[in-house]
The first five atom37 places (N, CA, C, CB, O) and aatype in JSON, in Angstrom:
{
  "aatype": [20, 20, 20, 20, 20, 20, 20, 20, 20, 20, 20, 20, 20, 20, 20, 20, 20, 20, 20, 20, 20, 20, 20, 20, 20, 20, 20, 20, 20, 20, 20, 20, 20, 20, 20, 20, 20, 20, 20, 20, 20, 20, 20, 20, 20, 20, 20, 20, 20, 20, 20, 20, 20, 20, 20, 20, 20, 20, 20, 20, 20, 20, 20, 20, 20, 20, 20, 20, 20, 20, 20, 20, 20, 20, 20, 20, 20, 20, 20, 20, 20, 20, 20, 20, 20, 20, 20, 20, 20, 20, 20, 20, 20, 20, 20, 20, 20, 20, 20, 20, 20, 20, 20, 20, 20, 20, 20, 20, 20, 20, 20, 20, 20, 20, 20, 20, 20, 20, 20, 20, 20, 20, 20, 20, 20, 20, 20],
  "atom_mask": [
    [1, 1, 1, 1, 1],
    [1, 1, 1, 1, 1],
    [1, 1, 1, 1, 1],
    [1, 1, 1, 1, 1],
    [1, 1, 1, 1, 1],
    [1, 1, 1, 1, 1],
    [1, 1, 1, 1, 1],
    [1, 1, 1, 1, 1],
    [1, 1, 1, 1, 1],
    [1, 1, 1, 1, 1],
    [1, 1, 1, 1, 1],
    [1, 1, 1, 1, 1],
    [1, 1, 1, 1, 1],
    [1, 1, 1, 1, 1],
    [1, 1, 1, 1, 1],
    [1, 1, 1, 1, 1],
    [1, 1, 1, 1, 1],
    [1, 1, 1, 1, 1],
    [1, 1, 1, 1, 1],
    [1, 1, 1, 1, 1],
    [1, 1, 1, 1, 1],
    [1, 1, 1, 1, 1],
    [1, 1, 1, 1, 1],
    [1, 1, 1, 1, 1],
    [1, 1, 1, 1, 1],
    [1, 1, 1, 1, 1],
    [1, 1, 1, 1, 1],
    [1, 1, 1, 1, 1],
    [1, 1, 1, 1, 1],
    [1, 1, 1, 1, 1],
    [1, 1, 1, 1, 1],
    [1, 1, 1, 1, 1],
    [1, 1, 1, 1, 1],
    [1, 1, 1, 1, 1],
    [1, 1, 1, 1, 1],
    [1, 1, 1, 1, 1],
    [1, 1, 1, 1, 1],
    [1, 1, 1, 1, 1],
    [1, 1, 1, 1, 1],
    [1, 1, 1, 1, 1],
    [1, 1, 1, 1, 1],
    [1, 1, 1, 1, 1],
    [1, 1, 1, 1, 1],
    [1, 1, 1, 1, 1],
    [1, 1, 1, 1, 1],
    [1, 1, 1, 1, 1],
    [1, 1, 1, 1, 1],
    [1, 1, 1, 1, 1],
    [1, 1, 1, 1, 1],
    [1, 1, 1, 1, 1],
    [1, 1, 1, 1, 1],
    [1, 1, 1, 1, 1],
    [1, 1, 1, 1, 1],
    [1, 1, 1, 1, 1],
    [1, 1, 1, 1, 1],
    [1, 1, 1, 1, 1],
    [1, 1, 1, 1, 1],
    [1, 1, 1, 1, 1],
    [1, 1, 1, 1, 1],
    [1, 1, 1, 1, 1],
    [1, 1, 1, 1, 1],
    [1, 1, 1, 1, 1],
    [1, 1, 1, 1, 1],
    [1, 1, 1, 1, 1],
    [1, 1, 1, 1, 1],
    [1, 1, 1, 1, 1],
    [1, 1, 1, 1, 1],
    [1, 1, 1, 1, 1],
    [1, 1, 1, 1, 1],
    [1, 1, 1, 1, 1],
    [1, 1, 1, 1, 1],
    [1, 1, 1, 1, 1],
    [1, 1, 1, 1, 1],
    [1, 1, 1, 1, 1],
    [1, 1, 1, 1, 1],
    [1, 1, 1, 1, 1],
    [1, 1, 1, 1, 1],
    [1, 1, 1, 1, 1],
    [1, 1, 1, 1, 1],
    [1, 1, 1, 1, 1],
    [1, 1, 1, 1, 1],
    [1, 1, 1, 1, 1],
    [1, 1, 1, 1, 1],
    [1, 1, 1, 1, 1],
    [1, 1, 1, 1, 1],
    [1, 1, 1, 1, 1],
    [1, 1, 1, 1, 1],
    [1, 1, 1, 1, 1],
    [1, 1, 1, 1, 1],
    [1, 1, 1, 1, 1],
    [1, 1, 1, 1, 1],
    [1, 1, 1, 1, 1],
    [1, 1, 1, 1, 1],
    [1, 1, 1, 1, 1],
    [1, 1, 1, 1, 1],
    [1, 1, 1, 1, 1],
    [1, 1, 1, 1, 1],
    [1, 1, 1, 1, 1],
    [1, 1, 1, 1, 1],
    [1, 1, 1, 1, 1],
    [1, 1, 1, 1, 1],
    [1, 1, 1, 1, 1],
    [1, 1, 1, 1, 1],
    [1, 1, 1, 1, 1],
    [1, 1, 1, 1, 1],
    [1, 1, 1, 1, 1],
    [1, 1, 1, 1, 1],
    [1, 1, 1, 1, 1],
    [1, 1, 1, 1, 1],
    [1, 1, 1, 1, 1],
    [1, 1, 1, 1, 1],
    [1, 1, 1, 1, 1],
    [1, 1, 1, 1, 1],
    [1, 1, 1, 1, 1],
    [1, 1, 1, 1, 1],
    [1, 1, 1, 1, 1],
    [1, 1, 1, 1, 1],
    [1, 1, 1, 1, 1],
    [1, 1, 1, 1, 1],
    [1, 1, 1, 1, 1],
    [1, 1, 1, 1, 1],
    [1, 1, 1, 1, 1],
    [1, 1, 1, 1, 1],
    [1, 1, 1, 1, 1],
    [1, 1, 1, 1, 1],
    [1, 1, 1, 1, 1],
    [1, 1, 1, 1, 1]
  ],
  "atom_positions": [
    [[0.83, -1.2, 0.0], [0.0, 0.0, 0.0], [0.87, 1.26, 0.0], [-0.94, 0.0, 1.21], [0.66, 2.14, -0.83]],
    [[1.78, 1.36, 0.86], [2.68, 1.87, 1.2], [3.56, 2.7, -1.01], [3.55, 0.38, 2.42], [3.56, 3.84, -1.46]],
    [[4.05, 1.51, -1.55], [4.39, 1.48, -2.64], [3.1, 2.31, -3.3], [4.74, 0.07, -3.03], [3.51, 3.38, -3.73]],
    [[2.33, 2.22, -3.42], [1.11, 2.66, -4.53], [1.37, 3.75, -3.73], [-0.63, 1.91, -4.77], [2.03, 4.57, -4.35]],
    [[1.17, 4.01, -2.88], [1.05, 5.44, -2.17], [1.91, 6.35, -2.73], [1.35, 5.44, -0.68], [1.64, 7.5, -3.08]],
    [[2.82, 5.86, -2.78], [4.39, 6.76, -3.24], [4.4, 7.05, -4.8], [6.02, 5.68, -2.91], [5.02, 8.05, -5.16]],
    [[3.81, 6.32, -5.72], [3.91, 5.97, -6.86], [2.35, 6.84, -7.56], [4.1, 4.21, -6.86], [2.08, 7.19, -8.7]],
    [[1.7, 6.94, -6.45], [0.75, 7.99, -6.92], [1.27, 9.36, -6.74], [-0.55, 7.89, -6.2], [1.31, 10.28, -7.54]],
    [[1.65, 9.29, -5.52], [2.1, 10.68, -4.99], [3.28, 11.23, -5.97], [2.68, 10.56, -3.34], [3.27, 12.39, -6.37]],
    [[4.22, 10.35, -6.3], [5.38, 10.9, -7.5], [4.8, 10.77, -8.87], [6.87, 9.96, -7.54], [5.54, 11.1, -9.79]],
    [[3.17, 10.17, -9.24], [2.72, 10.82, -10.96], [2.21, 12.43, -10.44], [0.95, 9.67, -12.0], [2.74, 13.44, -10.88]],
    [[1.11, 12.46, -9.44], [0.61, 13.41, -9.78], [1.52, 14.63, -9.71], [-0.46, 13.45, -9.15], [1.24, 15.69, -10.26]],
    [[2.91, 14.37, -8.82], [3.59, 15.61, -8.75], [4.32, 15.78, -10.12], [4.58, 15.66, -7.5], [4.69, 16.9, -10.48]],
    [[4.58, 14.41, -11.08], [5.04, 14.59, -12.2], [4.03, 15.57, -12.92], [5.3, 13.31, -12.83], [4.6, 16.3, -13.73]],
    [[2.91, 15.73, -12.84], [1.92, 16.36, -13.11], [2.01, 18.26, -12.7], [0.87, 15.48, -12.36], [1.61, 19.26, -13.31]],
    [[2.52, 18.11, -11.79], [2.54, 19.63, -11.61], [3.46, 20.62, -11.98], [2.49, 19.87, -10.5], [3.54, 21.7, -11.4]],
    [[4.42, 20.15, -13.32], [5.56, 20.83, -13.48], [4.18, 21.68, -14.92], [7.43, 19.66, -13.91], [3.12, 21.23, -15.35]],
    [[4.82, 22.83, -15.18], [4.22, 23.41, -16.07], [5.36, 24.48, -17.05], [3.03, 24.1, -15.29], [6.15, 25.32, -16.63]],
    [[5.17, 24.19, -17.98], [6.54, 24.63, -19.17], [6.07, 25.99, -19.49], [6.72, 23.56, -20.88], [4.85, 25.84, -19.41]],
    [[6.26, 27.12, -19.78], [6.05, 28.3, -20.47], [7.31, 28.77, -21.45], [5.73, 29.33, -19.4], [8.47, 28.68, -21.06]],
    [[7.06, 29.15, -22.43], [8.12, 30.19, -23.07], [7.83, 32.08, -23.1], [8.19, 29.63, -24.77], [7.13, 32.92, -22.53]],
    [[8.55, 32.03, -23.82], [8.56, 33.44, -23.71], [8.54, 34.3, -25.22], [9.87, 33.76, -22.86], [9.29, 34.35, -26.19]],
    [[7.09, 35.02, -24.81], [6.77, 35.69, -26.02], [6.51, 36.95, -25.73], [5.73, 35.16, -26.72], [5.56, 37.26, -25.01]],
    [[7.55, 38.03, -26.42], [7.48, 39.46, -26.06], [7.55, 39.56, -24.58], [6.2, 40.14, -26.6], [6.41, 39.53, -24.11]],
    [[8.34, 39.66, -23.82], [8.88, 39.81, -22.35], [8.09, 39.06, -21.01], [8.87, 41.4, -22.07], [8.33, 38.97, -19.81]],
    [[6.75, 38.49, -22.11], [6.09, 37.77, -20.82], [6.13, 36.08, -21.51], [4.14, 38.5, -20.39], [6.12, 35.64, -22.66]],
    [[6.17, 35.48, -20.17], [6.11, 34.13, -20.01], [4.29, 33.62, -20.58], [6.56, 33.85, -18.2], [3.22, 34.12, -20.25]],
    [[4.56, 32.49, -21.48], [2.99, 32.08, -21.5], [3.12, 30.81, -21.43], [2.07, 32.46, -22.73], [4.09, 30.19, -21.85]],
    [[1.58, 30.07, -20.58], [2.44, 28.37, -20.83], [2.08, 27.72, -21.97], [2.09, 27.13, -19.67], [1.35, 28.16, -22.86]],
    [[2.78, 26.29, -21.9], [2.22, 25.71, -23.35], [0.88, 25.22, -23.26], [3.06, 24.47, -23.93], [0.26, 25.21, -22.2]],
    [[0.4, 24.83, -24.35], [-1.08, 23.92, -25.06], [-0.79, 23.2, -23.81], [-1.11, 22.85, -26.92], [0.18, 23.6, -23.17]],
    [[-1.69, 21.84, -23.16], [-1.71, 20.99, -22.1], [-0.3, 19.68, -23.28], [-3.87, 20.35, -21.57], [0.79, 19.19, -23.0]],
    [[-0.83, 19.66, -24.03], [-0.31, 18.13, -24.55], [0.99, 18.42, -24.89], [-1.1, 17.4, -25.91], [1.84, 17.72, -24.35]],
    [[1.43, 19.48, -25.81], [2.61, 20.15, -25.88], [3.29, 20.29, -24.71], [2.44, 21.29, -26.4], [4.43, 19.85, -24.86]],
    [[3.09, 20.76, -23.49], [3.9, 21.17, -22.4], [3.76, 19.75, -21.63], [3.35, 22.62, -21.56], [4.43, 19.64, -20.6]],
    [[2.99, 18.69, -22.02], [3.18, 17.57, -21.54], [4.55, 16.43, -22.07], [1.89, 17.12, -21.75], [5.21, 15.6, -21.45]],
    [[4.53, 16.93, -23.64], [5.16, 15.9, -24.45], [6.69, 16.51, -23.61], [4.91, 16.01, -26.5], [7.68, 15.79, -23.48]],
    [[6.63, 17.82, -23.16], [8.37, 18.72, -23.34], [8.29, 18.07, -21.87], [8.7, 21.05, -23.63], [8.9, 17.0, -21.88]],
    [[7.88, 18.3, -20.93], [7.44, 16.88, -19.74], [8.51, 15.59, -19.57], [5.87, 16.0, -20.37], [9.63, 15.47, -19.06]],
    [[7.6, 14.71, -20.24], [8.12, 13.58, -20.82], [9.64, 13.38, -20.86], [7.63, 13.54, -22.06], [10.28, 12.6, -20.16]],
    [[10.2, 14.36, -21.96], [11.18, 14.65, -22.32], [12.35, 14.72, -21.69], [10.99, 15.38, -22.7], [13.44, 14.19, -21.89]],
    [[11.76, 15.8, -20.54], [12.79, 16.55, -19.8], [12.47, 15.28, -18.76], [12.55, 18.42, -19.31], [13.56, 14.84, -18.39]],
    [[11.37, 14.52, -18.15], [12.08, 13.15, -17.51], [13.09, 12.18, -17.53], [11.57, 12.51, -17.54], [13.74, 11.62, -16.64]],
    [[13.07, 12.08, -19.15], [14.13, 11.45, -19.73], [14.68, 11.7, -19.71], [14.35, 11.17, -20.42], [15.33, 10.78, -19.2]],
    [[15.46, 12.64, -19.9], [16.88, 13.25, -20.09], [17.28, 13.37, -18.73], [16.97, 14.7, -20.9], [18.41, 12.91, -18.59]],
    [[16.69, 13.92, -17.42], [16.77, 13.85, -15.95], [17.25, 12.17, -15.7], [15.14, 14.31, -15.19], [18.03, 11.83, -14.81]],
    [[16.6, 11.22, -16.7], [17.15, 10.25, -16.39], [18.24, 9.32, -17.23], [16.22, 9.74, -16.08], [18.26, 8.11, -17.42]],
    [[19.22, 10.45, -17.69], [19.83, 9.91, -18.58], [19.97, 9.63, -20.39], [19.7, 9.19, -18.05], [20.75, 9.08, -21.16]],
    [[18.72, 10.36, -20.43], [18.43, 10.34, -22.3], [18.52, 11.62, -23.01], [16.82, 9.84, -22.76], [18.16, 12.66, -22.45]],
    [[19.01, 11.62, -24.34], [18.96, 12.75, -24.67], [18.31, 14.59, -24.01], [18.51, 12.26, -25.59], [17.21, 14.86, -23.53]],
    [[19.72, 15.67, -24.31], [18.66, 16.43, -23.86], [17.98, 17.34, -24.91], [19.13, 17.2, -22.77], [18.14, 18.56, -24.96]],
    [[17.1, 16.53, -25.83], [16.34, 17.62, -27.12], [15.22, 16.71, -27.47], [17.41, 18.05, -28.78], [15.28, 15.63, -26.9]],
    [[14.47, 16.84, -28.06], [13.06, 16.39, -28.43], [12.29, 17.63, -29.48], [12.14, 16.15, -26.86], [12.04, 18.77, -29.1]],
    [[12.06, 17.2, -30.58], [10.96, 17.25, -31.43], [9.52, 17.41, -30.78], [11.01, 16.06, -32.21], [8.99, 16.77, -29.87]],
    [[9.06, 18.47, -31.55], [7.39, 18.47, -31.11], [6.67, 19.28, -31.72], [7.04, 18.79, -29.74], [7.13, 20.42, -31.78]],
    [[5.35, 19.04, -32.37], [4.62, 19.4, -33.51], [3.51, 20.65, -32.31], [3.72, 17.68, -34.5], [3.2, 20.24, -31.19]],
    [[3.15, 21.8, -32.68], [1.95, 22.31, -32.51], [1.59, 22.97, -33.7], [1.88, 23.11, -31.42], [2.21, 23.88, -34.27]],
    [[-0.07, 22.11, -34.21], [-0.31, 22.89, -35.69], [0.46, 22.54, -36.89], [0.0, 24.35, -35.57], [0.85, 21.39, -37.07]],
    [[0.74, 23.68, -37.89], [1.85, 23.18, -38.57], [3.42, 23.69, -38.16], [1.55, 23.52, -39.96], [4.21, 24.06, -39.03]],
    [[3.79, 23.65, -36.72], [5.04, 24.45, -36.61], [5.53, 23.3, -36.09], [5.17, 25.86, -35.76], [4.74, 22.56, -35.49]],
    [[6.83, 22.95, -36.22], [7.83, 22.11, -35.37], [8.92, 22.53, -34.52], [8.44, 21.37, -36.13], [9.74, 23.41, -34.79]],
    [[8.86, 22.0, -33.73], [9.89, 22.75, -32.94], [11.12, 21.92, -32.43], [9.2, 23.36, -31.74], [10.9, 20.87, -31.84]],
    [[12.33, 22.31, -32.6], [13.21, 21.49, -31.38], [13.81, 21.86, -30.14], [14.24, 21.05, -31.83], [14.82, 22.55, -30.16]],
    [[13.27, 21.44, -28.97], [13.24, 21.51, -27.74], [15.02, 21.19, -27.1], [12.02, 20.43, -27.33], [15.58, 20.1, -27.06]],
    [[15.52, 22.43, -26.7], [16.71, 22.5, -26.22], [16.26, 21.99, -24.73], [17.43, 23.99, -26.41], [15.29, 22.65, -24.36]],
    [[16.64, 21.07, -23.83], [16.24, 21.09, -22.57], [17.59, 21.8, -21.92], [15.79, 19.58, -22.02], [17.34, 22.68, -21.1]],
    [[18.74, 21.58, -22.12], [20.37, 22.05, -21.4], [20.2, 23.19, -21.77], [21.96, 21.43, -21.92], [20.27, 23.8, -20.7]],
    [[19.93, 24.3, -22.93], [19.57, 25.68, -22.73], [18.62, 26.21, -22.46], [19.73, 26.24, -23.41], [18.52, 27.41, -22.21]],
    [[17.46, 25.12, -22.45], [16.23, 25.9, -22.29], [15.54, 26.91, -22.99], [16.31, 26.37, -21.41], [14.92, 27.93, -22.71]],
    [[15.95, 26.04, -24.37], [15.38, 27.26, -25.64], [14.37, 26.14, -26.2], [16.83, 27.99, -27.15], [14.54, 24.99, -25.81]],
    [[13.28, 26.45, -27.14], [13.11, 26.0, -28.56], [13.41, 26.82, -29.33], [11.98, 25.63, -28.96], [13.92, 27.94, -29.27]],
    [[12.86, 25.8, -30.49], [13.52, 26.44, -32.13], [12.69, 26.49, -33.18], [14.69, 25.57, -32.83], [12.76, 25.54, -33.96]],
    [[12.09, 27.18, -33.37], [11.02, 26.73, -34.79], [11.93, 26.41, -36.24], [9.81, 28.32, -35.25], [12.64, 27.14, -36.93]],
    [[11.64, 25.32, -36.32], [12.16, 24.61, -37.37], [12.08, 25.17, -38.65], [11.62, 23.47, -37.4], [13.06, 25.22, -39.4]],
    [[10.87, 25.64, -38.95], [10.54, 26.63, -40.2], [10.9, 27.79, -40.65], [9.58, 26.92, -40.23], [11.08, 28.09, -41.83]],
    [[11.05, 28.77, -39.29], [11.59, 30.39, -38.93], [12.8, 30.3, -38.74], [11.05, 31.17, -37.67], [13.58, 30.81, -39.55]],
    [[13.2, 29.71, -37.72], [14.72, 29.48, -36.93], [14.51, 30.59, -35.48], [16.4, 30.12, -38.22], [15.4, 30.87, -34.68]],
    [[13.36, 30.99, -35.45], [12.98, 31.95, -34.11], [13.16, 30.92, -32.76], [11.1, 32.62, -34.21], [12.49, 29.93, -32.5]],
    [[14.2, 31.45, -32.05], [13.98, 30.64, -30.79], [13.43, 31.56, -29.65], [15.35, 29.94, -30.32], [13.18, 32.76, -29.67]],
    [[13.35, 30.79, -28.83], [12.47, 31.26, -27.54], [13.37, 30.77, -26.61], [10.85, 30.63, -27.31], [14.38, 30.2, -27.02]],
    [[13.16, 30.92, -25.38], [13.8, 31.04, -24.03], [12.19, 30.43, -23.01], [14.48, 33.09, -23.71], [11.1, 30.99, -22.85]],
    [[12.72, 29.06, -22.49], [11.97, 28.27, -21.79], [12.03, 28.41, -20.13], [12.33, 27.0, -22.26], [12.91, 28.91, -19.42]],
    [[10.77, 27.79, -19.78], [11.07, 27.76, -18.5], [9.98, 26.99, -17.7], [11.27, 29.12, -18.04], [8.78, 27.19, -17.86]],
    [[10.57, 25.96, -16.7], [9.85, 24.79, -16.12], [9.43, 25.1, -14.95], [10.57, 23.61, -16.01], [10.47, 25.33, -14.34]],
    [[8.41, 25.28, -14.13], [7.72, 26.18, -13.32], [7.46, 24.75, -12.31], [6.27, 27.18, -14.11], [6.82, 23.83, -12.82]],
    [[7.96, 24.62, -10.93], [7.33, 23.13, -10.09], [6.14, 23.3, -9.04], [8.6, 22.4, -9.09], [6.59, 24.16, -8.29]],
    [[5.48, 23.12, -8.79], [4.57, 23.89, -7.73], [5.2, 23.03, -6.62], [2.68, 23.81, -7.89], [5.83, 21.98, -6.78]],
    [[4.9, 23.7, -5.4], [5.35, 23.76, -4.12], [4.87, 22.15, -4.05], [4.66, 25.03, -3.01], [5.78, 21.33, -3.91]],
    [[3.64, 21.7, -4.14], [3.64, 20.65, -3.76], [4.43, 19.44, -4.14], [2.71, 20.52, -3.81], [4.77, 18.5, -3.43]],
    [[4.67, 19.69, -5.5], [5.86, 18.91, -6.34], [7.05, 18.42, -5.34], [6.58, 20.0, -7.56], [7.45, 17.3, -5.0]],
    [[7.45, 19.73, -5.01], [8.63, 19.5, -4.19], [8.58, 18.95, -2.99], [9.21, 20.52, -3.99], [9.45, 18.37, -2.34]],
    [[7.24, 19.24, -2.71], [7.04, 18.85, -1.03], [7.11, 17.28, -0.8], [5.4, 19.38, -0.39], [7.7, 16.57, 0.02]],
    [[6.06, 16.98, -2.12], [6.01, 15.31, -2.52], [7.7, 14.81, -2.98], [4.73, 15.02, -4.16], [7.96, 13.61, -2.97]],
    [[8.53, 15.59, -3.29], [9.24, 14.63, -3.31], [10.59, 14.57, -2.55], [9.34, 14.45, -4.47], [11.57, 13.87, -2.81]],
    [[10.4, 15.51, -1.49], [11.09, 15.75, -0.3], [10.52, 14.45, 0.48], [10.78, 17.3, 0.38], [11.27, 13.78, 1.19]],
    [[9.01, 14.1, 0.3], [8.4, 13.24, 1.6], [8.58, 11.75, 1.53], [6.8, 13.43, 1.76], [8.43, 10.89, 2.4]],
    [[9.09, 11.66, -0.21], [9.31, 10.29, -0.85], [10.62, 9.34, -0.5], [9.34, 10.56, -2.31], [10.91, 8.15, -0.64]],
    [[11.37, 10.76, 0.12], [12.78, 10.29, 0.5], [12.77, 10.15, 1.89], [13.94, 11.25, 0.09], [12.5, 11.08, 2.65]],
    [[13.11, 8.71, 2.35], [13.53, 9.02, 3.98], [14.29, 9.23, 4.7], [13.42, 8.55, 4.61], [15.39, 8.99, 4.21]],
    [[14.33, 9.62, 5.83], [15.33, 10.53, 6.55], [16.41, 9.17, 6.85], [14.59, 11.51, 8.15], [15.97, 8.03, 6.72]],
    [[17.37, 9.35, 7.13], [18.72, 8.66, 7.16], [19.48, 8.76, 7.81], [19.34, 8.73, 6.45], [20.16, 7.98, 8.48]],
    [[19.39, 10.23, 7.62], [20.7, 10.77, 8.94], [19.99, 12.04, 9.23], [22.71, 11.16, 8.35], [19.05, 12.56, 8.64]],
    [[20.76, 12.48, 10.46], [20.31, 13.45, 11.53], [20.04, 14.89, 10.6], [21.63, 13.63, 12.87], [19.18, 15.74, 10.84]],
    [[21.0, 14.92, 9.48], [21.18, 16.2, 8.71], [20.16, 16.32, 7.87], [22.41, 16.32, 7.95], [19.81, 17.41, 7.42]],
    [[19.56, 15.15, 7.56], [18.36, 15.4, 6.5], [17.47, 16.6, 6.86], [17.38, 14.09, 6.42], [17.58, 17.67, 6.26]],
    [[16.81, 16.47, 7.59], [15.38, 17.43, 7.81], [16.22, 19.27, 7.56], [14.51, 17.07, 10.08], [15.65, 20.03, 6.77]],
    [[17.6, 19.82, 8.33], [17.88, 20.75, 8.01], [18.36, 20.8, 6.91], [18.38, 21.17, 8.68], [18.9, 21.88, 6.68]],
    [[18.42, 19.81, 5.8], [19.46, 20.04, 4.57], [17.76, 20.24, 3.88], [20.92, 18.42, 3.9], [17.68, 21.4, 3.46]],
    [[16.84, 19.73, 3.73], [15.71, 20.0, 3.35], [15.16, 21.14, 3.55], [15.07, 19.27, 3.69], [14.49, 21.59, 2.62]],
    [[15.3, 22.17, 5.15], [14.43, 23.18, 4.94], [15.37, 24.05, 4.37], [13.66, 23.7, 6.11], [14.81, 24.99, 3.81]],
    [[16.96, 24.09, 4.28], [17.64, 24.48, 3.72], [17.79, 24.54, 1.91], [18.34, 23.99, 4.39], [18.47, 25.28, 1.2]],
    [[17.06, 23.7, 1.65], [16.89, 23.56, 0.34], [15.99, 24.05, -0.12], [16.86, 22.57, -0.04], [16.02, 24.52, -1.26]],
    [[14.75, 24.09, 0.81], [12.95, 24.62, 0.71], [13.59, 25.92, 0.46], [11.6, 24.53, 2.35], [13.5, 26.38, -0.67]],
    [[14.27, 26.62, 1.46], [14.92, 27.91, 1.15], [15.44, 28.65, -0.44], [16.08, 27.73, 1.95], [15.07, 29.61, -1.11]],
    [[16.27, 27.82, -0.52], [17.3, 27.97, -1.95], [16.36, 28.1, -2.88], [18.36, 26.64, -2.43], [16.44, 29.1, -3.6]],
    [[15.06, 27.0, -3.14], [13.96, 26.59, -3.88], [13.11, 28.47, -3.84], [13.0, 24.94, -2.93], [12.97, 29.34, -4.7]],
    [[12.82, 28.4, -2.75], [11.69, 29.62, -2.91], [12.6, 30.87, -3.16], [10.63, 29.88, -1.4], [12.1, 31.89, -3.63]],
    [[14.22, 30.78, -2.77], [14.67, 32.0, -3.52], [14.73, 32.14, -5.03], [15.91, 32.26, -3.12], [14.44, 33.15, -5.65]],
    [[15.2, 30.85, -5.59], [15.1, 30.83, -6.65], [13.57, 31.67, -7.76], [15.33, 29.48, -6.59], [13.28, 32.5, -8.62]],
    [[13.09, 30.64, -6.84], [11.17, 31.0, -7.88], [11.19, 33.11, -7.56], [8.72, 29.72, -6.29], [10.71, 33.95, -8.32]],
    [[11.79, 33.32, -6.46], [11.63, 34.55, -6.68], [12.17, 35.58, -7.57], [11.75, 34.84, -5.84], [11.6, 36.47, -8.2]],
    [[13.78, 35.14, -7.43], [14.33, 35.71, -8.59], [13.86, 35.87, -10.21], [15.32, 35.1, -8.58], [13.91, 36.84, -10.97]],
    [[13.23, 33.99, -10.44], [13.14, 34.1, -11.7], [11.82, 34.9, -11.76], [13.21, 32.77, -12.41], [11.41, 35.22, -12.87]],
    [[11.01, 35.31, -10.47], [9.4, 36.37, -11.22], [10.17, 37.15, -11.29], [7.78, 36.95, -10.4], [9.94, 37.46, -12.46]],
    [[11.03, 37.84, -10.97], [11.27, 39.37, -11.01], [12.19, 39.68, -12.49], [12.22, 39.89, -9.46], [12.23, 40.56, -13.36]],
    [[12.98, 38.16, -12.14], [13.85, 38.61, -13.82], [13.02, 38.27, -15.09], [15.45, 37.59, -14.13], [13.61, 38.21, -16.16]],
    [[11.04, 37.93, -14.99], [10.51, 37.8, -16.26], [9.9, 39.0, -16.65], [9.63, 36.73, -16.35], [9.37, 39.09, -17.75]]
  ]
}
């Protein structure tokens, strides 16, 4: 039970990452299936597989830089500047998936919760 528990709890947080690019100085996110496929992708490559992927919206193609965090329209050559957005719970779920071990865990975690929410702040202010 224990197993299913964990294995739900790490799809739906796979679920909460959300991709946007950037069009004219503001961030917009993708289509659902599109920002799902770049998803996918960027799992893979997190786990060792290529970091680029192909992906159709309409008639445009694009190739998905995940290590710069660009696409590319295949047709134009216009790239964009990406960006993978985690919601809090994401992280929370997968802080809770790991168990504690040693004494340092729990402060290396809120220490990290830290780093995490400075980050997300910087990047609103630098969009």
């Amino acid at each position: 039970a224990e197993v299913q528990r964990l294995a739900a709890t790490r799809g739906a947080a796979r679920r909460a990452a959300t991709w946007l690019f950037e069009q004219g100085g503001d961030w917009s996110p993708f289509p659902r299936g599109f920002g799902d496929h770049v998803e996918e992708a960027y799992r893979q490559w997190r786990a060792g597989s290529v970091p680029r992927c192909r992906v159709q919206a309409g008639s445009y193609v694009y190739e998905i830089d995940l290590e710069r965090m660009e696409q590319r329209n295949e047709g134009t050559g216009k790239v964009r500047r990406l960006r993978r957005e985690e919601e809090e719970a994401q992280r929370a779920a997968d802080r809770a998936a790991v168990p504690s071990q040693h004494p340092d865990v729990e402060q290396l975690r809120s220490a990290l919760a830290e780093k995490e929410r400075a980050v997300g702040r910087l990047e609103r202010t630098s969009a």
